[in-house]
C-alpha positions as CSV (number, residue, x, y, z in Angstrom):
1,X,21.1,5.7,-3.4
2,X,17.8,5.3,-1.6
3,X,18.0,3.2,1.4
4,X,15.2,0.6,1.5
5,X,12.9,0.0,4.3
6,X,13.6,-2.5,6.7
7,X,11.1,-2.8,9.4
8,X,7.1,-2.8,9.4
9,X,7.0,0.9,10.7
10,X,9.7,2.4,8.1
11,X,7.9,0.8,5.2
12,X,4.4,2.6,6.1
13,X,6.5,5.4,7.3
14,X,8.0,5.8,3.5
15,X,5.2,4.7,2.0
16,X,3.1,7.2,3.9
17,X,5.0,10.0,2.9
18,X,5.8,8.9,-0.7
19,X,1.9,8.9,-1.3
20,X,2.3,12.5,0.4
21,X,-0.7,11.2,2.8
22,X,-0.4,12.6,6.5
23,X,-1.7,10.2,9.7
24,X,-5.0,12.1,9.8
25,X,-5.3,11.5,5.7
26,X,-4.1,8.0,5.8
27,X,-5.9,6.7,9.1
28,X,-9.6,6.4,7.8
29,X,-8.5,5.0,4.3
30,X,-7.0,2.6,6.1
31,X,-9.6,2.1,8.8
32,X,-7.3,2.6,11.7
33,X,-7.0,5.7,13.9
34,X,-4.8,8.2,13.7
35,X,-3.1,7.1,17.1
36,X,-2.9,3.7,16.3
37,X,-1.3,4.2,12.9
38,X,1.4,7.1,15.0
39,X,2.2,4.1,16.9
40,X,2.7,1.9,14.1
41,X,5.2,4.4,12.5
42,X,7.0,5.3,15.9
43,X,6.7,2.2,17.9
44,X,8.2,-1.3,18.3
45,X,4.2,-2.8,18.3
46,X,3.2,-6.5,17.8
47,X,2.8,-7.3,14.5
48,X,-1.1,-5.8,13.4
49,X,-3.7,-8.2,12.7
50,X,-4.2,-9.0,9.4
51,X,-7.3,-6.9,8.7
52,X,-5.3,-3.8,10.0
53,X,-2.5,-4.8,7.6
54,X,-4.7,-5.2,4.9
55,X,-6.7,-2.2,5.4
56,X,-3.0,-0.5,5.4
57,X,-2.0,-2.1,2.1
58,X,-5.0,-1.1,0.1
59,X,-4.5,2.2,1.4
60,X,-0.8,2.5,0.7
61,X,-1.6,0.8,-2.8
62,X,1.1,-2.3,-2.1
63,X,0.8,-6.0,-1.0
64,X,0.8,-6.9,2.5
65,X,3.7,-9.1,1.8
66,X,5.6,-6.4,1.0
67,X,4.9,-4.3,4.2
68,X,5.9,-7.3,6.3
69,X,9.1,-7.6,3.8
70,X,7.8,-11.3,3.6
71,X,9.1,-11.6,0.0
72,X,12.9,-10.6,-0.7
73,X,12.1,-10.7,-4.7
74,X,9.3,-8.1,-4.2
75,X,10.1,-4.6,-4.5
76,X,8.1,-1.5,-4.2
77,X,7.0,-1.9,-7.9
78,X,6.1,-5.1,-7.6
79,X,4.2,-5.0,-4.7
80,X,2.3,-1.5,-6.8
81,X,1.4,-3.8,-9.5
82,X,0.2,-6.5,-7.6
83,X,-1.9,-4.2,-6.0
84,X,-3.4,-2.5,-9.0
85,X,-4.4,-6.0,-10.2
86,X,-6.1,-6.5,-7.4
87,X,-8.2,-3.5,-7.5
88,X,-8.6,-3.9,-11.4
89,X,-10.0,-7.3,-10.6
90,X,-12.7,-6.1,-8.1
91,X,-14.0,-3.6,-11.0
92,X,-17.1,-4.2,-13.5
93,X,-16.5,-5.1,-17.0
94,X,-17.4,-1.9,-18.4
95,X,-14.4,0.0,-15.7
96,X,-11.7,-2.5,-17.0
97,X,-12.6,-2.0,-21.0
98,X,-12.3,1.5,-20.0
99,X,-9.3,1.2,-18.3
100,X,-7.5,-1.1,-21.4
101,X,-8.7,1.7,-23.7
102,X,-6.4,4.2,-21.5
103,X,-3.8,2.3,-21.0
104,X,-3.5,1.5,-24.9
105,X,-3.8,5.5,-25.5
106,X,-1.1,6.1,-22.9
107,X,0.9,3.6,-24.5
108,X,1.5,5.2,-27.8
């Protein structure tokens, strides 16, 4: 069985690598630098400021919640879907008719 993150660094860590990003790929979606994000993954750091964490949660496509395991009942799924709602809300009218018309042909 899988063995789920505990810590900060091994949920970017696994996330990271799940997404099949590397440090220089992820940094700049994130907007951190490739250093800082090493040290996130490899380092016992003070918690990031919550720009830096939510830069790193768009990126990695999950809540920020999740990557401070805030929320016991959110799992990785969870946290995906939160995310996509989030991102579906920020788009025009015309990108989420589009997008219900796909997911309605994906679904049959």
């Amino acid at each position: 069985m899988h063995r789920v993150a505990e810590t900060l660094r091994d949920r970017i860590k696994t996330l990271r690598k799940k997404a099949k990003l590397t440090l220089d790929q992820l940094a700049p979606q994130a907007g951190l630098s490739k250093s800082y994000l090493w040290e996130l993954e490899n380092r016992d750091l003070p918690r990031p400021s919550g720009e830096k964490l939510a830069g790193l949660a768009k990126a990695l496509n999950v809540t920020v919640d999740y990557l401070l395991g805030g929320d016991p009942t959110e799992n990785l799924e969870t946290a995906e879907d939160k995310a996509f709602f989030r991102e579906y809300e920020a788009m025009s009218p015309e990108a989420r008719a589009q997008l219900r018309r796909l997911a309605k042909a994906l679904d049959k």
